[in-house]
C-alpha positions in Angstrom: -57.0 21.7 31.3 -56.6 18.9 33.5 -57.9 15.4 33.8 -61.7 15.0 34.3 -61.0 13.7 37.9 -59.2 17.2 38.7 -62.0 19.0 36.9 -64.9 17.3 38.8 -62.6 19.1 42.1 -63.6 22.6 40.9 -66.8 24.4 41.9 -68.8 25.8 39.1 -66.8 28.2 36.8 -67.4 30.5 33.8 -64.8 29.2 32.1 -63.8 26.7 29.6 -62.7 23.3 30.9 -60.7 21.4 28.4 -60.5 17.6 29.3 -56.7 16.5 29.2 -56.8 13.0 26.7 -55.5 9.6 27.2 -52.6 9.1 26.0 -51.0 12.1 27.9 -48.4 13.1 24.8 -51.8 13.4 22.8 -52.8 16.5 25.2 -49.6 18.4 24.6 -50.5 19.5 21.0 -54.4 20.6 22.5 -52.6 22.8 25.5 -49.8 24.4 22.9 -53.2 25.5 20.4 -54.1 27.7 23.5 -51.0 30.2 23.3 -51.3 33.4 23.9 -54.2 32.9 26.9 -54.3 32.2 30.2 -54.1 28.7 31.0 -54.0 26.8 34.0 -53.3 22.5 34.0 -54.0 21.0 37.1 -52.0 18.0 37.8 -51.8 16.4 41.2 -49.2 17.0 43.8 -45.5 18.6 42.9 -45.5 18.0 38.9 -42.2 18.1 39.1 -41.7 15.0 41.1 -42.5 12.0 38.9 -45.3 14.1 37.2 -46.1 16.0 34.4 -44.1 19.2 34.6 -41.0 18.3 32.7 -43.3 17.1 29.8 -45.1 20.1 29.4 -42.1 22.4 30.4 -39.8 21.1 27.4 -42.9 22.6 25.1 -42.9 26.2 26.3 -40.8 29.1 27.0 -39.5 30.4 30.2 -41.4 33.1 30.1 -44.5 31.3 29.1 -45.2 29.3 32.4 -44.5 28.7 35.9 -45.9 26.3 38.1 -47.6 26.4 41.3 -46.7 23.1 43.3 -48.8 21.1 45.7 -47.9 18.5 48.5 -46.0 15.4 46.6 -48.2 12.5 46.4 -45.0 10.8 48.5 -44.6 13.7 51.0 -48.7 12.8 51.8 -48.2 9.2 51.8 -44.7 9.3 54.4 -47.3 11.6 56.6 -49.9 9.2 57.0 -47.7 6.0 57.6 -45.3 8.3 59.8 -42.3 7.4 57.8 -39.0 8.9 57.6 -39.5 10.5 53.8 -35.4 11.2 53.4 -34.6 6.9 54.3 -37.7 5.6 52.1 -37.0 5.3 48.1 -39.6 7.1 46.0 -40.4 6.3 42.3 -42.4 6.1 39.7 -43.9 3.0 38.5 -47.0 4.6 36.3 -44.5 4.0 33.4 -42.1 1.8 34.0 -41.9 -1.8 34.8 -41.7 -3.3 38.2 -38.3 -4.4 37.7 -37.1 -1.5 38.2 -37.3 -2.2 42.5 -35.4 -5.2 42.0 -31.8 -4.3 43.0 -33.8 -2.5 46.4 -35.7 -5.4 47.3 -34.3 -6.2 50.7 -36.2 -6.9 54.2 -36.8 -3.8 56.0 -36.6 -1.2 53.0 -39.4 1.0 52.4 -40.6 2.2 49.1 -43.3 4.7 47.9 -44.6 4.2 44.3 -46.9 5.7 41.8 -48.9 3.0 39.7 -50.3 3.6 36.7 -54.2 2.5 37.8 -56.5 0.2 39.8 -54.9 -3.1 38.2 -51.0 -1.6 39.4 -51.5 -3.5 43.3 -52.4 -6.9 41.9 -49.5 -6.9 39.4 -47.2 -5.6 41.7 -48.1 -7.9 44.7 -47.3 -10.5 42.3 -44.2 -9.6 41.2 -42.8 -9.5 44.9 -44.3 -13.0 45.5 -42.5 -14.0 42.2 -39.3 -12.6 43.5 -39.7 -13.6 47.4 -40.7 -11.3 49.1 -44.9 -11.8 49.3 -44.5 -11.4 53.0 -43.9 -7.9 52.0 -46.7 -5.3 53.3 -48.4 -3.2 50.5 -50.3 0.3 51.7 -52.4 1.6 48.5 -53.4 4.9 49.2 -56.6 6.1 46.6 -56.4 9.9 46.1 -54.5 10.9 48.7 -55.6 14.5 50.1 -58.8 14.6 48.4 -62.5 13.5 49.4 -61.9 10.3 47.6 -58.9 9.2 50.2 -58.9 5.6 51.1 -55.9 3.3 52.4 -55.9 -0.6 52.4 -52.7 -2.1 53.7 -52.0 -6.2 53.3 -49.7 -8.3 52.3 -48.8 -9.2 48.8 -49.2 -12.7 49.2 -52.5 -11.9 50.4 -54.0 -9.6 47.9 -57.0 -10.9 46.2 -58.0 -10.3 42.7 -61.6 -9.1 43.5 -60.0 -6.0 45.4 -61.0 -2.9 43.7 -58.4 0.4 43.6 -59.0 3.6 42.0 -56.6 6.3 40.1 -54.6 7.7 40.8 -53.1 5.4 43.1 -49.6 5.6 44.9 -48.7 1.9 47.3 -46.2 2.4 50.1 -44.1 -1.0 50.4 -42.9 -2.1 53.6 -40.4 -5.2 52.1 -40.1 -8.8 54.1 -39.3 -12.3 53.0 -37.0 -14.8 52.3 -35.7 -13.5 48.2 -32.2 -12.7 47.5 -30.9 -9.4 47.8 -28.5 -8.0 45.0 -25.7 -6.9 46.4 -24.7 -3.3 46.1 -20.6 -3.8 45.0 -19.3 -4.5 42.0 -19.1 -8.4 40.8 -22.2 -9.4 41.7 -22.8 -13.5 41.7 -22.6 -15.0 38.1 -26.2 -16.7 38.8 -28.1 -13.2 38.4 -27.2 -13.9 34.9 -28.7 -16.2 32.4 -26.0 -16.9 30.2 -24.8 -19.6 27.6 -20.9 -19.6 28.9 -20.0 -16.4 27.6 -19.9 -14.4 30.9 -16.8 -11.8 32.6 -16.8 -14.1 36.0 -17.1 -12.2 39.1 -14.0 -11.4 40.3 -12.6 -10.4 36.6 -16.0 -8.6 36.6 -15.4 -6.7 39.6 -11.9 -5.9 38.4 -12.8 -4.8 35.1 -15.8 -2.3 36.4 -13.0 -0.7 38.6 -10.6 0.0 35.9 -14.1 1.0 33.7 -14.1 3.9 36.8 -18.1 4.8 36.1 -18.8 8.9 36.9 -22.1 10.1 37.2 -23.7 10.6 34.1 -21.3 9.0 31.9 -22.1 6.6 28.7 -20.3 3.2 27.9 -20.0 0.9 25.0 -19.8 -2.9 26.1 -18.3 -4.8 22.5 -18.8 -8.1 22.3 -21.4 -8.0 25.3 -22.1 -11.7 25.8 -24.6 -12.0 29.2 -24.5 -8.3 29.2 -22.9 -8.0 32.7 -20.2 -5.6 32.5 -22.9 -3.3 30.9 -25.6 -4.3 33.5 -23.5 -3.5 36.3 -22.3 -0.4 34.8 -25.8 0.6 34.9 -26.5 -0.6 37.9 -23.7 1.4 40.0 -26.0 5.1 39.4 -29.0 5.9 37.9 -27.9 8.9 35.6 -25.5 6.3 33.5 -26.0 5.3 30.4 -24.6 2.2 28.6 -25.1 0.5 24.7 -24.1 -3.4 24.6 -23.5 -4.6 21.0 -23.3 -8.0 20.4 -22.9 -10.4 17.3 -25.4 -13.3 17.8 -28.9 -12.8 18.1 -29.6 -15.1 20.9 -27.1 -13.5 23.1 -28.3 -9.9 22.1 -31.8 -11.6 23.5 -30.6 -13.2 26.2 -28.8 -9.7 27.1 -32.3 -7.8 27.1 -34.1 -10.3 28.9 -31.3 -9.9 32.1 -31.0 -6.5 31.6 -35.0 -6.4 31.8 -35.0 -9.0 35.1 -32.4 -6.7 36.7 -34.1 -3.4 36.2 -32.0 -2.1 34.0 -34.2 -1.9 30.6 -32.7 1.2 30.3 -29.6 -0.6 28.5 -30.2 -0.1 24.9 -28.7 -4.1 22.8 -27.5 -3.7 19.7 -27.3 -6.8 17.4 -24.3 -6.5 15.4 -20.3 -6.4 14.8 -17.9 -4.1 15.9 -16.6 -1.6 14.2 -19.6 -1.4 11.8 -22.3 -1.4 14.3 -20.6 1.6 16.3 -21.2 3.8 13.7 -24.0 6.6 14.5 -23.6 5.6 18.1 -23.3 8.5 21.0 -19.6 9.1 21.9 -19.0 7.5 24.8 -16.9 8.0 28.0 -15.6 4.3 28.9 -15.7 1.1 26.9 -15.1 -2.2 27.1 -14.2 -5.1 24.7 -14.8 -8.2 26.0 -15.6 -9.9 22.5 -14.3 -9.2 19.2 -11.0 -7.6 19.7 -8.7 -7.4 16.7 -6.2 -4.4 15.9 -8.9 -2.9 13.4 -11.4 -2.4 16.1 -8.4 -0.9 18.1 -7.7 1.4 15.2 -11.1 2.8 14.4 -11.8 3.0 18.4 -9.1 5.4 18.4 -11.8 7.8 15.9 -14.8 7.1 17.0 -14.1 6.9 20.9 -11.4 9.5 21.4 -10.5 10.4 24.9 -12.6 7.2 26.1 -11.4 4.9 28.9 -10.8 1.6 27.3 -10.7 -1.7 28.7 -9.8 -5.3 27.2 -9.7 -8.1 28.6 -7.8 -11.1 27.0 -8.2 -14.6 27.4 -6.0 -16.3 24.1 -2.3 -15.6 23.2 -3.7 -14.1 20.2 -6.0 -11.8 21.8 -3.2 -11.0 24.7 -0.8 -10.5 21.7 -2.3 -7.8 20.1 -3.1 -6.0 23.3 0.6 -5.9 23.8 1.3 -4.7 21.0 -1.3 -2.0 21.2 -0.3 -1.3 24.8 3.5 -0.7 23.2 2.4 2.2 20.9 -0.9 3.6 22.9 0.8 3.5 26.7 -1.7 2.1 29.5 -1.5 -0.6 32.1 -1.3 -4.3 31.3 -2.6 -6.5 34.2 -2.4 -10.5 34.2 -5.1 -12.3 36.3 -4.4 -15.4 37.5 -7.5 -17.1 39.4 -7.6 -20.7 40.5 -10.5 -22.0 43.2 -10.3 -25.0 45.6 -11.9 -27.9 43.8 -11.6 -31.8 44.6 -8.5 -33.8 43.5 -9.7 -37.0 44.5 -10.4 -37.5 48.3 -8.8 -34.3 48.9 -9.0 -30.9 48.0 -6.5 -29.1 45.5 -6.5 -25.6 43.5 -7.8 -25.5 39.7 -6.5 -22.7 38.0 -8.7 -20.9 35.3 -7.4 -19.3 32.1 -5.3 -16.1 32.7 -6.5 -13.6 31.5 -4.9 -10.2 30.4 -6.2 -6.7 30.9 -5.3 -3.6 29.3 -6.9 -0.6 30.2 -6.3 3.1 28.8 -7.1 6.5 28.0 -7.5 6.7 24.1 
């Protein structure tokens, strides 16, 4: 079984060739009809590296397969461009949007990416000229180690719609021009955001995601998620975390997927709802944060539903701040008071303004 570019490889056979369909998932019920023969699936390169292997491994046994890898489609294209392989950021973008380079977009970084077919370079050039960077150099490299093998390098900017690319398809990115980086600590500009007001600020932000304390694979609940930043940076601090935003208002549950998308982080699953009701059925998490919402219910049925969580809360009102004393009083924790003021004008000279304190409580549950 394999797809009928891989079965037009073979020389001539006596046995059955099964065409692998389009969409892949419909091929998995064909291959599983075959058990109990010999069957061999040709996929291209190491399927284990942004391919098919983990699909088709989660269907079988053990005992019932091993697999028999190739050169990486990235190890082939780092050979040809003689490019350090361990310093240049491999993905996948055959399934996934090209957001998802957006927090490595900065001049001089190197990327190697699958696409999903001939129409992937012309989408991608565009989004890097959308973002800034169309001075970036694109290399699409057409069946790499095969007869077919063909590599056109040019600039984004550059690329013309009449070009023609075949699958499969893999473009090494070589990334210039004048778009903003995002920065790789925690409180990251407010403008990265599209919000309506409701937004942790950056320093509070960058406060807050150090008492959140993300581990590697851990989940988060954001309550009361506003601009989705305190869930978008959570994200954005290691791949392998996870993090649900739940939010009241429909437009800001909206406006939170749309950031979350721009951002690359469309891994962030929104939730439109209230808290406590709209936790229910959720996975347990490790951390969360309330940064809308809070009342001594919530507190209460957090306690249940997110035992041995991290908690943090941020206050902004005396009504807010007073039930976080008084939860701090019976639960234990740390209470934190930020005071923040910036330099601002005070008529012809310059003077402090002072924002709302805000109070932070942060503990184990």
């Amino acid at each position: 079984m394999g797809p009928p570019r891989h079965l037009s490889l073979l020389p001539e056979l006596s046995t059955q060739r099964v065409d692998w369909p389009v969409p892949f998932a419909d091929g998995i019920d064909r291959l599983l009809s075959f058990r109990g023969r010999r069957v061999a699936v040709l996929a291209s390169g190491d399927p284990f590296w942004f391919g098919a292997g983990a699909v088709i491994a989660r269907h079988l046994a053990p005992e019932e397969w091993r697999a028999l890898p190739g050169v990486s489609c990235f190890a082939l294209a780092a050979n040809r461009l003689g490019w350090r392989l361990e310093t240049t950021f491999c993905t996948g973008l055959h399934a996934a949007p090209f957001a998802r380079l957006r927090r490595h977009l900065a001049p001089q970084a190197r990327f190697i990416a699958t696409l999903r077919d001939g129409e992937g370079p012309h989408g991608l050039a565009q989004y890097l000229a959308a973002e800034g960077f169309g001075d970036s150099i694109l290399h699409m490299m057409e069946a790499l180690g095969g007869p077919r093998e063909r590599i056109t390098s040019v600039a984004a900017s550059r690329l013309g719609r009449d070009a023609r690319f075949d699958h499969p398809l893999c473009v090494a990115i070589e990334v210039a021009g004048q778009g903003a980086c995002l920065p790789r600590s925690s409180g990251i500009p407010d403008d990265w955001f599209d919000h309506d007001g409701q937004i942790t600020k950056r320093p509070v932000r960058a406060l807050t995601l150090s008492a959140l304390a993300p581990r590697a694979g851990e989940h988060l609940w954001d309550i009361g998620g506003g601009s989705g930043s305190i869930a978008i940076e959570w994200l954005l601090s290691d791949p392998s975390l996870r993090a649900t935003c739940v939010e009241a208002q429909a437009d800001r549950a909206d406006r939170i997927t749309g950031n979350a998308a721009h951002l690359g982080m469309d891994r962030l699953r929104v939730i439109t709802g209230r808290a406590p009701e709209a936790l229910q059925g959720l996975d347990r998490p490790d951390a969360v944060f309330i940064g809308g919402g809070l009342s001594l219910d919530l507190l209460e049925q957090l306690e249940t539903l997110a035992k041995g969580a991290r908690l943090v809360a941020n206050a902004v009102t005396l009504d807010s701040e007073a039930i976080l004393t008084q939860a701090q009083r019976r639960l234990g924790g740390d209470l934190m008071r930020i005071d923040l003021a910036q330099a601002a004008p005070l008529g012809k000279l310059r003077g402090w303004k002072a924002a709302y304190p805000i109070v932070q409580w942060s503990v184990t549950l």
